[in-house]
N, C-alpha and C positions, 0 to 999 in steps of 0.2 A: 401362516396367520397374518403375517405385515409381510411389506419388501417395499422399500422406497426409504426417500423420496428422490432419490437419484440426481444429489449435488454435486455441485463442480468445486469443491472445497479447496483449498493450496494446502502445501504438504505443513505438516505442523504435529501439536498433540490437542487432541480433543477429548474433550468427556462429553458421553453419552449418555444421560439418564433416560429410564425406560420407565414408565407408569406403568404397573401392570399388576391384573388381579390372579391368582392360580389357584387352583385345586387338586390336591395330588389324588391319586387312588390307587398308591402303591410307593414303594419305597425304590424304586427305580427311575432313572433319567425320564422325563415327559414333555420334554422341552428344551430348544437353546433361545440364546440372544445372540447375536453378532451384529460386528460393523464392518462391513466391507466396501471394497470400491472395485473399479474396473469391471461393472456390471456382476461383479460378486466373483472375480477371477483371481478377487487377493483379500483375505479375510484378515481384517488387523486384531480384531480381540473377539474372543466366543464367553458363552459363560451359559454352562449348563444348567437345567431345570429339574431339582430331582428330589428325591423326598417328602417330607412332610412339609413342603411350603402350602399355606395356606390364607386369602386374604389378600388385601391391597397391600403393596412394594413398591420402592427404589429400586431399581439397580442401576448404579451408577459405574460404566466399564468407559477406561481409560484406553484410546486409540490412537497407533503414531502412524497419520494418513503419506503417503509418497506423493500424494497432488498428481494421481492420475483421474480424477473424476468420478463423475458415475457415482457418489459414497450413498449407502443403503444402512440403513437401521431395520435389521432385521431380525424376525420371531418366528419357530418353526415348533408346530406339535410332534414328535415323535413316540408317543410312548400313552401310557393311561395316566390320562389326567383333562384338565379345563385349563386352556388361557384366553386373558381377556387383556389388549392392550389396547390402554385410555390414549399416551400418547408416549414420540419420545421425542427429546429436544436436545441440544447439541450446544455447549460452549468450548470457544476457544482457548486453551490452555495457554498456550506458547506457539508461534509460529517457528516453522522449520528456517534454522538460517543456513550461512555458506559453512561450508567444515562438517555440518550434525551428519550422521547417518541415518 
């Protein structure tokens, strides 16, 4: 459904919120969210789509990037249901310093 916008971020932690409308039509997964980098070869945080979510949403998922690039906010259909994403946006929590893992 989304994949981008493909930033060049520095390592740090970031929150992602995700605007996004769903419609389930089942009680099983129909959907994730992720935030990956490294053209999607390292995936920091997921967060699945599943049950009776219905209507306009937040989802606000917590990511600690390694500052290789490439970082994508992204939405995948998997399953029965509808998503609709309005947009997502990205602040900077904390920068990664010297010592953190």
């Amino acid at each position: 459904v989304m994949f981008g916008p493909n930033l060049d971020l520095p390592a740090g932690l970031y929150e992602v919120t995700f605007r996004i409308r769903t419609r389930s039509r089942g009680k099983g997964s129909f959907g994730h969210l992720d935030v990956a980098e490294g053209c999607g070869g390292r995936v920091a945080v997921h967060y699945d789509l599943s049950g009776t979510q219905n209507g306009y949403t937040n989802i606000a998922l917590t990511a600690r990037l390694t500052g290789m690039g490439d970082v994508e906010f992204r939405c995948f259909k998997i399953g029965r249901g509808d998503i609709w994403v309005d947009r997502a946006t990205w602040t900077a929590v904390s920068p990664k310093t010297s010592g953190e893992n």
